[in-house]
CHARMM internal coordinates of N, CA and C (Angstrom, degrees):
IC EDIT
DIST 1 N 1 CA 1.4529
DIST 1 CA 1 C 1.5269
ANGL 1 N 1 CA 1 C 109.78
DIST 1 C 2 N 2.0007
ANGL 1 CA 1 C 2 N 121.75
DIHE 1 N 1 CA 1 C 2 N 129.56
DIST 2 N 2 CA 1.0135
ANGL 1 C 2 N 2 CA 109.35
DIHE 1 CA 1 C 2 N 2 CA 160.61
DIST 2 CA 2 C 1.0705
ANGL 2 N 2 CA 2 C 125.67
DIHE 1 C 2 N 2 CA 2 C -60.08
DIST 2 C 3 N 1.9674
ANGL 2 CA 2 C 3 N 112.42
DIHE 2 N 2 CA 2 C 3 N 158.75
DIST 3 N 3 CA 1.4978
ANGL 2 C 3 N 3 CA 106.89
DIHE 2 CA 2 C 3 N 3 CA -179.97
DIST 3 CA 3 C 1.7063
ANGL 3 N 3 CA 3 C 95.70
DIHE 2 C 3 N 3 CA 3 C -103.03
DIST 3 C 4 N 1.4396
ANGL 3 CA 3 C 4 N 98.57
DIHE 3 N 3 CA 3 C 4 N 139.46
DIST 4 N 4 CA 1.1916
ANGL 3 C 4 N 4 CA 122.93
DIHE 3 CA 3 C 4 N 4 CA 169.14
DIST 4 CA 4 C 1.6531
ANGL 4 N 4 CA 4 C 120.34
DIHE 3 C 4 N 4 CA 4 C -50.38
DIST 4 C 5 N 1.1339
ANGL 4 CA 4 C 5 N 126.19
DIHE 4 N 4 CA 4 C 5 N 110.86
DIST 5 N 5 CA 1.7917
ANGL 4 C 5 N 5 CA 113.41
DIHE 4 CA 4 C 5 N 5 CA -176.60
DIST 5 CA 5 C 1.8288
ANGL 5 N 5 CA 5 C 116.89
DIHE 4 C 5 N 5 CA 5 C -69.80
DIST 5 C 6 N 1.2270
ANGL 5 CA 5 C 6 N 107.92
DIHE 5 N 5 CA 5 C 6 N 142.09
DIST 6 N 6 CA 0.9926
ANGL 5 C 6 N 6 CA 90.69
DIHE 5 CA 5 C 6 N 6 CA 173.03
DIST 6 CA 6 C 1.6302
ANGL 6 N 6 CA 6 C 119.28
DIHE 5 C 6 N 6 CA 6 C -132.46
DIST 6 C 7 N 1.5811
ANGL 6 CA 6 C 7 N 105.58
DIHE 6 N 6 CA 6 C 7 N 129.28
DIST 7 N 7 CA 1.4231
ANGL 6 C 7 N 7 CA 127.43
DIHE 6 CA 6 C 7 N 7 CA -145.22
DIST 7 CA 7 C 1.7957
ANGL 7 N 7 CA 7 C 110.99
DIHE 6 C 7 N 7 CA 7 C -93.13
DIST 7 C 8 N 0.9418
ANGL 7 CA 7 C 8 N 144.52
DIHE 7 N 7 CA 7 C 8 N 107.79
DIST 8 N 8 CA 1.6965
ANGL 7 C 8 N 8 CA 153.69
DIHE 7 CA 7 C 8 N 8 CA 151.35
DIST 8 CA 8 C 1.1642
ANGL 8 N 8 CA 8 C 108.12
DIHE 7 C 8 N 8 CA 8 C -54.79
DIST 8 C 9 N 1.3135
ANGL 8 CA 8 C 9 N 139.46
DIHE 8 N 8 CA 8 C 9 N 117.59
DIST 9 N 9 CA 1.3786
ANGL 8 C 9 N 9 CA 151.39
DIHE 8 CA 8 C 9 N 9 CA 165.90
DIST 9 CA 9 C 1.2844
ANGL 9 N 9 CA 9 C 118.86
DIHE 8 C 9 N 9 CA 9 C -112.25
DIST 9 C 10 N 1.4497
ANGL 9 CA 9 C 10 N 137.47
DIHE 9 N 9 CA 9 C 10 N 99.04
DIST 10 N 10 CA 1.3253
ANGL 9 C 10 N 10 CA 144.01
DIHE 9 CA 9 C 10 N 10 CA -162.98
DIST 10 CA 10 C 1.7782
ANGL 10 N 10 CA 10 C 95.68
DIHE 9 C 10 N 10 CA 10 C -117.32
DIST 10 C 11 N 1.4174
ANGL 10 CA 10 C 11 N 103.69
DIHE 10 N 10 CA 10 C 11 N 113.38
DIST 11 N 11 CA 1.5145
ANGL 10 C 11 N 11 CA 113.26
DIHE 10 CA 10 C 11 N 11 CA -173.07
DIST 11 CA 11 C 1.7578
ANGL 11 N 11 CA 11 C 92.74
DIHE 10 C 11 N 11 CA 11 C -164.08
DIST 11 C 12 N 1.9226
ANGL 11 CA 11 C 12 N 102.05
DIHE 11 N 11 CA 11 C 12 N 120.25
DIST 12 N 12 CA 1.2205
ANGL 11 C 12 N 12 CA 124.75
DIHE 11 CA 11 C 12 N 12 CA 173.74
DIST 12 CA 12 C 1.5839
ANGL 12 N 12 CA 12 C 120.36
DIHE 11 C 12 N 12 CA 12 C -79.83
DIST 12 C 13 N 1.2960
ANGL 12 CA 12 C 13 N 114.35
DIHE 12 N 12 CA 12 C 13 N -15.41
DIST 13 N 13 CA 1.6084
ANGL 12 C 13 N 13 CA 113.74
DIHE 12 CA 12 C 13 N 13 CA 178.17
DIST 13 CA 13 C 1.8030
ANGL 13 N 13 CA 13 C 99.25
DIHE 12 C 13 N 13 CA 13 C -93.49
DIST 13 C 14 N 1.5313
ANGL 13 CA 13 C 14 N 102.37
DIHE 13 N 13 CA 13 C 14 N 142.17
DIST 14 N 14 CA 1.3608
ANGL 13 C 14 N 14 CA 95.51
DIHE 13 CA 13 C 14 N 14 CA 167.80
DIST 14 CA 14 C 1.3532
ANGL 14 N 14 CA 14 C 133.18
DIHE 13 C 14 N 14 CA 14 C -89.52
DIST 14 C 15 N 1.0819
ANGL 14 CA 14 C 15 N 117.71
DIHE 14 N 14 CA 14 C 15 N -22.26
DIST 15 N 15 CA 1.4511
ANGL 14 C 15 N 15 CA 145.43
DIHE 14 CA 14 C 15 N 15 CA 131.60
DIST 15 CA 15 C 2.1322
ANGL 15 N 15 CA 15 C 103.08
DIHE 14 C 15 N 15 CA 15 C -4.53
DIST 15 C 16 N 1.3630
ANGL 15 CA 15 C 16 N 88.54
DIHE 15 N 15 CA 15 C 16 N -74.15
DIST 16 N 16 CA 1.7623
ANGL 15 C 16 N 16 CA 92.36
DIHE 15 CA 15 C 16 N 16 CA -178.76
DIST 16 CA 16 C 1.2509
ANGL 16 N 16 CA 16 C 98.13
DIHE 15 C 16 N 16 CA 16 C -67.47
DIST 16 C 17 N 1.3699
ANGL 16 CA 16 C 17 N 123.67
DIHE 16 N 16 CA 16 C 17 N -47.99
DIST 17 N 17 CA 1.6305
ANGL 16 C 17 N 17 CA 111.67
DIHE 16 CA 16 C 17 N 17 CA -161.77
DIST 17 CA 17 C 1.7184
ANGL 17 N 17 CA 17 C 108.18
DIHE 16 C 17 N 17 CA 17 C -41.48
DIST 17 C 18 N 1.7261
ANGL 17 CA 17 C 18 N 94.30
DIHE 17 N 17 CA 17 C 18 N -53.95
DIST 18 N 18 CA 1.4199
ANGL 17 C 18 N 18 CA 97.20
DIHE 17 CA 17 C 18 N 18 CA -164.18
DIST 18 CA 18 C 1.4036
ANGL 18 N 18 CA 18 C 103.79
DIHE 17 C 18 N 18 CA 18 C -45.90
DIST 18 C 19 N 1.3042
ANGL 18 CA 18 C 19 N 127.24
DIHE 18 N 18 CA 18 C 19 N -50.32
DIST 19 N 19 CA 1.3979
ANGL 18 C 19 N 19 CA 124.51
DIHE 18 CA 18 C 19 N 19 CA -146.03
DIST 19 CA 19 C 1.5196
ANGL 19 N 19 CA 19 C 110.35
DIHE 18 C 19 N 19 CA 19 C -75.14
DIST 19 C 20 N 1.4562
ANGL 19 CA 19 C 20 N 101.56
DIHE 19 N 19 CA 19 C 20 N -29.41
DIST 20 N 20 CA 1.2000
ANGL 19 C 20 N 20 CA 97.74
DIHE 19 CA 19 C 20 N 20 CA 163.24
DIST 20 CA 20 C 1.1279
ANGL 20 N 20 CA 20 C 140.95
DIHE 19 C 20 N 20 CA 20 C -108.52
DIST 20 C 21 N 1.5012
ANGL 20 CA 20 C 21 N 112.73
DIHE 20 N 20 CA 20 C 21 N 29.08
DIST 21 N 21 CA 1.4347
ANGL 20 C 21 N 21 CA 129.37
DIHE 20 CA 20 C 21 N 21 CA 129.22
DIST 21 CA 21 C 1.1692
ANGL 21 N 21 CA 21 C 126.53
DIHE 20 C 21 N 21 CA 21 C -42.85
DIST 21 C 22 N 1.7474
ANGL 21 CA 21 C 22 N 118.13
DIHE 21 N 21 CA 21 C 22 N -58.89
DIST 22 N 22 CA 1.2262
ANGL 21 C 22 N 22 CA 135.50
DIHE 21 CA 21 C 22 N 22 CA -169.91
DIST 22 CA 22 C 1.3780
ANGL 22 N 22 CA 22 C 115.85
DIHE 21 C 22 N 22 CA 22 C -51.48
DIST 22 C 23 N 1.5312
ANGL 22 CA 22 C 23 N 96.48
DIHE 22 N 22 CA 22 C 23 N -49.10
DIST 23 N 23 CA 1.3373
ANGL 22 C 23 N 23 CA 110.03
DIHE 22 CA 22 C 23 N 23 CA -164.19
DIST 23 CA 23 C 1.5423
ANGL 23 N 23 CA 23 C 101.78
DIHE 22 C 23 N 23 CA 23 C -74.34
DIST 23 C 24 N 1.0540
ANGL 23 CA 23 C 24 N 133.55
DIHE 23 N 23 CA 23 C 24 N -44.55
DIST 24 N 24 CA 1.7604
ANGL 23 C 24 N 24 CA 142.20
DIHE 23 CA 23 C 24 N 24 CA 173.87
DIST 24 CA 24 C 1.3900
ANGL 24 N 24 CA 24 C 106.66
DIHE 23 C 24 N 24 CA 24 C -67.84
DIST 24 C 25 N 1.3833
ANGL 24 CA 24 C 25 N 137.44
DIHE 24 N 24 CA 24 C 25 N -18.25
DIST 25 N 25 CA 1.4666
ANGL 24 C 25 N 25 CA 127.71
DIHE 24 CA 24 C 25 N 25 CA 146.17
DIST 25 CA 25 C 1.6432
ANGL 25 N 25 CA 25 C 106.81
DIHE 24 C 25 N 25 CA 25 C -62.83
DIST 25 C 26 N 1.0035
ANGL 25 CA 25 C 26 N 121.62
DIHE 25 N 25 CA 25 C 26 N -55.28
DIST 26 N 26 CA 1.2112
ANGL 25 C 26 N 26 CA 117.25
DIHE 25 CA 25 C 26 N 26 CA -167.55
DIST 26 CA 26 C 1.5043
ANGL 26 N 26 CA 26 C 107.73
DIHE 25 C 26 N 26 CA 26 C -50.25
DIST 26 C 27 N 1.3192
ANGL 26 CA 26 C 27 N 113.44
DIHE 26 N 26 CA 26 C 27 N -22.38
DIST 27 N 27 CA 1.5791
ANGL 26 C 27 N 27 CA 107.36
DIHE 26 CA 26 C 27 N 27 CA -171.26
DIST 27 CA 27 C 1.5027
ANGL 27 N 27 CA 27 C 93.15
DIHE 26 C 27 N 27 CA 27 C -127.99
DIST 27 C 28 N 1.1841
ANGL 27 CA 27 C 28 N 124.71
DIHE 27 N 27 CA 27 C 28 N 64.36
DIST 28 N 28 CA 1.4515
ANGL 27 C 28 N 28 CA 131.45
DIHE 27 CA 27 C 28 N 28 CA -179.27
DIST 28 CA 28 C 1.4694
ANGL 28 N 28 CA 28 C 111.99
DIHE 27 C 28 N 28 CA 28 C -100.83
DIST 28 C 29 N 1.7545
ANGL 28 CA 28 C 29 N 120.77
DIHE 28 N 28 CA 28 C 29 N 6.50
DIST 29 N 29 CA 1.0964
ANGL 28 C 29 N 29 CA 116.91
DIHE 28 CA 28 C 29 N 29 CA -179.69
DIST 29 CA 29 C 1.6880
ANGL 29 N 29 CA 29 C 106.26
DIHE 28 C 29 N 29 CA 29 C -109.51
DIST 29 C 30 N 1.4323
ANGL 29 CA 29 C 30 N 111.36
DIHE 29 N 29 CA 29 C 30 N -8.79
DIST 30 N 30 CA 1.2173
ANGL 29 C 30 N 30 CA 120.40
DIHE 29 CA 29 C 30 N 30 CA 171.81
DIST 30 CA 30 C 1.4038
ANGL 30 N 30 CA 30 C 121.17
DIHE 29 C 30 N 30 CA 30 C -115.46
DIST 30 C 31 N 1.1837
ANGL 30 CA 30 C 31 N 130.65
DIHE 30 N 30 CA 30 C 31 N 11.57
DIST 31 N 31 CA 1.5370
ANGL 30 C 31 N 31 CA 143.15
DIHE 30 CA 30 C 31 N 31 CA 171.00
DIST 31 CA 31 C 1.0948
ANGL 31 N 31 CA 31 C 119.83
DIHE 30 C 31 N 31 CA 31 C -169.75
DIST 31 C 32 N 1.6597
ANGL 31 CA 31 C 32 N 117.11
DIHE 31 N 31 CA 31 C 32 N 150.19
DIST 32 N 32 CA 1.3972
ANGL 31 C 32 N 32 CA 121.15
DIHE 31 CA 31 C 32 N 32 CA -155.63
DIST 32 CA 32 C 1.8775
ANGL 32 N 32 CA 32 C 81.06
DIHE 31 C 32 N 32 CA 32 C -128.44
DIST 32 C 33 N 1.2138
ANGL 32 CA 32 C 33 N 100.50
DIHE 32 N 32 CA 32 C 33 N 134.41
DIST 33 N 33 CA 1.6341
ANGL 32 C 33 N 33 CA 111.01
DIHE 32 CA 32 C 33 N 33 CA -178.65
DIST 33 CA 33 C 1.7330
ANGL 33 N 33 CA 33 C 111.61
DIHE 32 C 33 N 33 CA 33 C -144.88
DIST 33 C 34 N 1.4198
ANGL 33 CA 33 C 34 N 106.37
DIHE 33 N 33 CA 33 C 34 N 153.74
DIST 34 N 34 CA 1.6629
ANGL 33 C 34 N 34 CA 126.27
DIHE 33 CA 33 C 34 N 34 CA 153.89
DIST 34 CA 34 C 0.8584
ANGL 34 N 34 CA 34 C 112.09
DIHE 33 C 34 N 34 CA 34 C -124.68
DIST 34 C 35 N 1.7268
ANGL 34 CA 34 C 35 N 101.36
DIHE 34 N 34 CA 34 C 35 N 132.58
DIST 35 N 35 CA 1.5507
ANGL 34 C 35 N 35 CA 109.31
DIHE 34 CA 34 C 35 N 35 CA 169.27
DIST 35 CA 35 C 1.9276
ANGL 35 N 35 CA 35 C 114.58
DIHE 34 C 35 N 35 CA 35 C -105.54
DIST 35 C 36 N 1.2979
ANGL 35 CA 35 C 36 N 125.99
DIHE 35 N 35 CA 35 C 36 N 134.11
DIST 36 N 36 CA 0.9425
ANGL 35 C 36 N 36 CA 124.59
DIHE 35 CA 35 C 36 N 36 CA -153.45
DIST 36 CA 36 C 2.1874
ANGL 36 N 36 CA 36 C 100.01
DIHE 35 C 36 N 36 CA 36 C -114.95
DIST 36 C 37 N 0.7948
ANGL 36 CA 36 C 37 N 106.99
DIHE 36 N 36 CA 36 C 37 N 149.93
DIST 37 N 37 CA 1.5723
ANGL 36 C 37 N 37 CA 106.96
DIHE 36 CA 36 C 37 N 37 CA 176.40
DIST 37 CA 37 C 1.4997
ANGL 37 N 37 CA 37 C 108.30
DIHE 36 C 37 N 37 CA 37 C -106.42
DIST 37 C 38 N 1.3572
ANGL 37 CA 37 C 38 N 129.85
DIHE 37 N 37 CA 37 C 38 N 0.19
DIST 38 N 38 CA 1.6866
ANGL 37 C 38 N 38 CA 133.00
DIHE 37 CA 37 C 38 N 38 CA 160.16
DIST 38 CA 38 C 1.6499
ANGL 38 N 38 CA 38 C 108.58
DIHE 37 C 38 N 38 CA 38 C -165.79
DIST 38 C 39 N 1.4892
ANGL 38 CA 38 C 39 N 116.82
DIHE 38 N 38 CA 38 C 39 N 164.60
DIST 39 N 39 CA 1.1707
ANGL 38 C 39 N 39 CA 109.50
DIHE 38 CA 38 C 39 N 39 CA -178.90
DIST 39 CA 39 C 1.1744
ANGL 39 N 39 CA 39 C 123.97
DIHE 38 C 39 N 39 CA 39 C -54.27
DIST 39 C 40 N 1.0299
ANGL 39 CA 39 C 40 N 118.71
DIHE 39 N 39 CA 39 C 40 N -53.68
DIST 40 N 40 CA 1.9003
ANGL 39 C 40 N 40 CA 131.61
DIHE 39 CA 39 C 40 N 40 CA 177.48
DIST 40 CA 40 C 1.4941
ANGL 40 N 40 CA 40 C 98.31
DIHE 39 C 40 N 40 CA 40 C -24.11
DIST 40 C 41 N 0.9829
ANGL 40 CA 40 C 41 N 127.88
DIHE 40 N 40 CA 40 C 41 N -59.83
DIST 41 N 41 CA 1.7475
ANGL 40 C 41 N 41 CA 119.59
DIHE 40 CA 40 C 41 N 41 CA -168.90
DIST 41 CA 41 C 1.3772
ANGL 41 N 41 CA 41 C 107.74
DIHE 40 C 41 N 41 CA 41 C -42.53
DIST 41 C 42 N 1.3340
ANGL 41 CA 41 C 42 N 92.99
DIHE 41 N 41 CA 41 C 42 N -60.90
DIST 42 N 42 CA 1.2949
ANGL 41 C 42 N 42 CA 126.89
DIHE 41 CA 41 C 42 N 42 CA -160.30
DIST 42 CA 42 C 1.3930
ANGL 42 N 42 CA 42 C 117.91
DIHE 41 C 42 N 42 CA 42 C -37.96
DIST 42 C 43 N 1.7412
ANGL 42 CA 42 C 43 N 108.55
DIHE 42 N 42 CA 42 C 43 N -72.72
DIST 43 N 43 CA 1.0752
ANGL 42 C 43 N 43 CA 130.17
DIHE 42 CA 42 C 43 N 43 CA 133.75
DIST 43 CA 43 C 1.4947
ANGL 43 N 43 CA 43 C 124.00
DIHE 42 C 43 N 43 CA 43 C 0.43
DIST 43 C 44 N 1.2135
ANGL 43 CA 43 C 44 N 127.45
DIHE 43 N 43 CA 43 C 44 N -95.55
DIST 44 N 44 CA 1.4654
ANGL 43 C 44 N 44 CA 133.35
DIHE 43 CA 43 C 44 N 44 CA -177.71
DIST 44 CA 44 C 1.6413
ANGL 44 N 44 CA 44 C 101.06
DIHE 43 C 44 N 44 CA 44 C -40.58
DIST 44 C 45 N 1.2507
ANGL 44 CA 44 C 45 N 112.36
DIHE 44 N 44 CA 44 C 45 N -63.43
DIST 45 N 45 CA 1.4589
ANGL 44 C 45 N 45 CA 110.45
DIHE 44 CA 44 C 45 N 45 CA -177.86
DIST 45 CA 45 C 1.8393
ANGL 45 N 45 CA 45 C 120.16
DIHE 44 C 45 N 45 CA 45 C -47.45
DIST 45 C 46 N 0.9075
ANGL 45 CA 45 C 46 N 112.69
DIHE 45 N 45 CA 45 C 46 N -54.94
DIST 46 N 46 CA 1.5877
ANGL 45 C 46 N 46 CA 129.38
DIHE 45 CA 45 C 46 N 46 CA 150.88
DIST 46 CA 46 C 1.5301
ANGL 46 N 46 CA 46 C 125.91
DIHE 45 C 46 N 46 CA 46 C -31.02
DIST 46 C 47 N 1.5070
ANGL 46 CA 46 C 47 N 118.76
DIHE 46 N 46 CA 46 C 47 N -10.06
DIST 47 N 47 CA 1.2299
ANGL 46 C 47 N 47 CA 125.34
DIHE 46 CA 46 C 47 N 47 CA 153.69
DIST 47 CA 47 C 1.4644
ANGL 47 N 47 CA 47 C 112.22
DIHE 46 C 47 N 47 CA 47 C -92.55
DIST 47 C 48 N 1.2073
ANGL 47 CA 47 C 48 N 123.82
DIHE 47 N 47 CA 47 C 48 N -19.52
DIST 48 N 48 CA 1.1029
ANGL 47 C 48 N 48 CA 102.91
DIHE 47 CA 47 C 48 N 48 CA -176.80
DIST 48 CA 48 C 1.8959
ANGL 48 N 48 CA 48 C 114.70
DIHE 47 C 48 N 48 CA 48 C -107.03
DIST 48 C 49 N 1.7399
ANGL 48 CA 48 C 49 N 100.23
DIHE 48 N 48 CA 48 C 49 N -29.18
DIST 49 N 49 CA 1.3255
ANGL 48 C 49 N 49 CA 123.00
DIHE 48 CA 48 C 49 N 49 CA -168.02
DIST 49 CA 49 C 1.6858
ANGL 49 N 49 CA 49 C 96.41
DIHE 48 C 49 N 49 CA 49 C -90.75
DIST 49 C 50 N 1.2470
ANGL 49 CA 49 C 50 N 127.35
DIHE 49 N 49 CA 49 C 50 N 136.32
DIST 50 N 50 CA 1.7605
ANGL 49 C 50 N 50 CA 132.48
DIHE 49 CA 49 C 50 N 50 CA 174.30
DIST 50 CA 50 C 1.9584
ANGL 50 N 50 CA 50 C 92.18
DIHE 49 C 50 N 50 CA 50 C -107.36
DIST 50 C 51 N 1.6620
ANGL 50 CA 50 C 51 N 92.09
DIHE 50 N 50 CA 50 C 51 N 98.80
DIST 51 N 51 CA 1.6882
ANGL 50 C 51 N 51 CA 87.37
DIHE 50 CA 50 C 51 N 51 CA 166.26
DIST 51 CA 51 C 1.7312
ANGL 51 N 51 CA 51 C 109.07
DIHE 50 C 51 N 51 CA 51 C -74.92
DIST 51 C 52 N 1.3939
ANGL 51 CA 51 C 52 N 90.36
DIHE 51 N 51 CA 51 C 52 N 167.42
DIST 52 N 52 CA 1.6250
ANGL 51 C 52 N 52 CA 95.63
DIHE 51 CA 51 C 52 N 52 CA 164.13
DIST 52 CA 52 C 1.2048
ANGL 52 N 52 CA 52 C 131.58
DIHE 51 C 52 N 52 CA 52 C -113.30
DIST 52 C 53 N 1.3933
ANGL 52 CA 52 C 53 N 104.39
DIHE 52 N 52 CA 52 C 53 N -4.07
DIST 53 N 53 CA 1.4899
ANGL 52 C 53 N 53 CA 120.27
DIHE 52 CA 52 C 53 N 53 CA 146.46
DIST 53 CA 53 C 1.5880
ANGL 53 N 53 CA 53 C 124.59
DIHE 52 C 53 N 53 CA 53 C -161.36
DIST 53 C 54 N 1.2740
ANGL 53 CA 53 C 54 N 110.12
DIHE 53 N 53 CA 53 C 54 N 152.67
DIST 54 N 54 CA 1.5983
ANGL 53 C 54 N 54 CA 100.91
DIHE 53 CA 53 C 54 N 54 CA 176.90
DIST 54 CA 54 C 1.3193
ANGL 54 N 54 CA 54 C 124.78
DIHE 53 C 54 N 54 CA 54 C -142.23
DIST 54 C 55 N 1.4410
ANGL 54 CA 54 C 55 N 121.00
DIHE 54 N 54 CA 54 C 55 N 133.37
DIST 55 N 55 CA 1.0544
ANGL 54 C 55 N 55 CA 147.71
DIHE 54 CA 54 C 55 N 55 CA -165.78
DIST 55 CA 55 C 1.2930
ANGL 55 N 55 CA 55 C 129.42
DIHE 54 C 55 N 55 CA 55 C -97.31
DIST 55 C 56 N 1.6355
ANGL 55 CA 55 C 56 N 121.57
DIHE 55 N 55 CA 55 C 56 N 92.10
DIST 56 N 56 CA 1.4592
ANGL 55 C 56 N 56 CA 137.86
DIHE 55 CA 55 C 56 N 56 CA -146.90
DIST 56 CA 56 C 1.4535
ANGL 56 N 56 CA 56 C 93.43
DIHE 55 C 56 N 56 CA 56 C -103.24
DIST 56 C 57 N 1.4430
ANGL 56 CA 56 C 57 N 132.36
DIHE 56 N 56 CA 56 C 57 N 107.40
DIST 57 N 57 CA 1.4566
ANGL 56 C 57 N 57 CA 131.13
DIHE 56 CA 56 C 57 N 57 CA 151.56
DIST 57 CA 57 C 1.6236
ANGL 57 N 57 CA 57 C 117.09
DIHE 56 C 57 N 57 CA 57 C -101.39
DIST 57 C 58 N 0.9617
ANGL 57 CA 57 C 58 N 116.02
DIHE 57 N 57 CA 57 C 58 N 114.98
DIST 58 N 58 CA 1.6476
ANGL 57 C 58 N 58 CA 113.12
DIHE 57 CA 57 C 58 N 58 CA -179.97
DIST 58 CA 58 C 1.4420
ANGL 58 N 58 CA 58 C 108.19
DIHE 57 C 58 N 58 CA 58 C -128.76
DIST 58 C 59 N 0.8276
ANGL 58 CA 58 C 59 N 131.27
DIHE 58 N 58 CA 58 C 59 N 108.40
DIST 59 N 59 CA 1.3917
ANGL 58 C 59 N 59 CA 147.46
DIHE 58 CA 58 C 59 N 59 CA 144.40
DIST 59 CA 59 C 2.0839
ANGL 59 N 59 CA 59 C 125.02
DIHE 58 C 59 N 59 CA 59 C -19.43
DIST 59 C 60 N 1.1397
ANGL 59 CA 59 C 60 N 138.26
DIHE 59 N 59 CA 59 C 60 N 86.98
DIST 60 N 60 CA 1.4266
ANGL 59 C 60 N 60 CA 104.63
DIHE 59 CA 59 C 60 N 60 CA 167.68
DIST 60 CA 60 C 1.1517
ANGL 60 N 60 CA 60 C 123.25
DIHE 59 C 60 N 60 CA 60 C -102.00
DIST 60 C 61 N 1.3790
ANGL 60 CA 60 C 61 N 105.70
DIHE 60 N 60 CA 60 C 61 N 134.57
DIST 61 N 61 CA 1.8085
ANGL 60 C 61 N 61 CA 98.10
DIHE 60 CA 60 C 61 N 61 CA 156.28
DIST 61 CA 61 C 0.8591
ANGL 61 N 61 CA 61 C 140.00
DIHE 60 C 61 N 61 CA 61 C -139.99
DIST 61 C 62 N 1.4727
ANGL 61 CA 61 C 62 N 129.26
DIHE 61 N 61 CA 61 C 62 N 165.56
DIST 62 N 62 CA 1.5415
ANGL 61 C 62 N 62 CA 123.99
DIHE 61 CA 61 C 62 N 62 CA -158.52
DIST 62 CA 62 C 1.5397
ANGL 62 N 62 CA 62 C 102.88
DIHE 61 C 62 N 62 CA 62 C -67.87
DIST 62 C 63 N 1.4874
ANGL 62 CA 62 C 63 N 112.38
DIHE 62 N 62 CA 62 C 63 N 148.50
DIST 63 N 63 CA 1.2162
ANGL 62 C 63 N 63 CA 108.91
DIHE 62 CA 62 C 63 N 63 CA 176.08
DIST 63 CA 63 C 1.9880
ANGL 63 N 63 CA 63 C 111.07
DIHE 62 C 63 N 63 CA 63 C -101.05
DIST 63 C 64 N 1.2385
ANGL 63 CA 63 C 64 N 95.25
DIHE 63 N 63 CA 63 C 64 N 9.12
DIST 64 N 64 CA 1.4344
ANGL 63 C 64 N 64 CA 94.19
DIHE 63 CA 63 C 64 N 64 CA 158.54
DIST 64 CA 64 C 1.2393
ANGL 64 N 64 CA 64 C 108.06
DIHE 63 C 64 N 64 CA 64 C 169.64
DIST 64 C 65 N 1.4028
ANGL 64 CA 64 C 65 N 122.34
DIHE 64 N 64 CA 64 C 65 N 133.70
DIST 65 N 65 CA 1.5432
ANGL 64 C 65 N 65 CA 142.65
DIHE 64 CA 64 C 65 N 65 CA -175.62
DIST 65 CA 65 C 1.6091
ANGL 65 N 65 CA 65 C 109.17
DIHE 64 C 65 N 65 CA 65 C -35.66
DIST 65 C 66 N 1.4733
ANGL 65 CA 65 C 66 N 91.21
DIHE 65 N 65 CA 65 C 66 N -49.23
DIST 66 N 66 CA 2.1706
ANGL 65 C 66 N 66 CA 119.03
DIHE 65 CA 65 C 66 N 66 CA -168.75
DIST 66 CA 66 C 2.1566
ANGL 66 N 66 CA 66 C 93.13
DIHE 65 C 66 N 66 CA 66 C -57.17
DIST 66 C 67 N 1.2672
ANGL 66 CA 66 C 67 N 114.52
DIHE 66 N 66 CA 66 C 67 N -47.76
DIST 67 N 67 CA 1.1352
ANGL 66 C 67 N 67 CA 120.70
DIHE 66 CA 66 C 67 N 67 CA 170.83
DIST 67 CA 67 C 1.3218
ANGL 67 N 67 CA 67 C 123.74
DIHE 66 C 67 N 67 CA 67 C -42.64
DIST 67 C 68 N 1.0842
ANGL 67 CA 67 C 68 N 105.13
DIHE 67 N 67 CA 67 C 68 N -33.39
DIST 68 N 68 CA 1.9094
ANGL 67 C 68 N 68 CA 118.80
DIHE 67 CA 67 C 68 N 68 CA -172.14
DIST 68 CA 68 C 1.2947
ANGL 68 N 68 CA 68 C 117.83
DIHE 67 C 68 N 68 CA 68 C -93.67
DIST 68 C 69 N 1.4619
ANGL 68 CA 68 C 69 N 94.02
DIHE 68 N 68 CA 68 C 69 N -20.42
DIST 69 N 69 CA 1.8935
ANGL 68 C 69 N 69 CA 94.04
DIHE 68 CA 68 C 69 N 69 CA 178.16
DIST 69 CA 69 C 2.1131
ANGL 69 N 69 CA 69 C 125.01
DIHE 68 C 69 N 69 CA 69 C -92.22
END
COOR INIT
IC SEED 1 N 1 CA 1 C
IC BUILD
């Protein structure tokens, strides 16, 4: 039997999370995944869980325009 991969998704917009929820249900018969909303989750789980790959989306943004000038 193949082994199923199992995927870490670290993404701060919820916006992305969702979508890539969707998309990792859709393929829920060929990969087993968490999606995390900051590292800290992530992290803790990661001591116990060995992903096989992981997928860091982070977003930055300025926290104010006045800052930039």
């Amino acid at each position: 039997m193949k082994k199923i991969p199992l995927i870490a998704v670290f993404e701060n917009d919820p916006l992305n999370r969702f979508i890539c929820q969707r998309m990792l249900d859709l393929q829920s018969e060929k990969v087993s995944f968490h999606i995390f909303g900051n590292p800290e989750e992530g992290l803790e789980l990661a001591k116990t869980a060995k992903f096989d790959f992981a997928l860091l989306i982070y977003i930055l943004r300025a926290r104010s325009t006045k800052a930039l000038s």
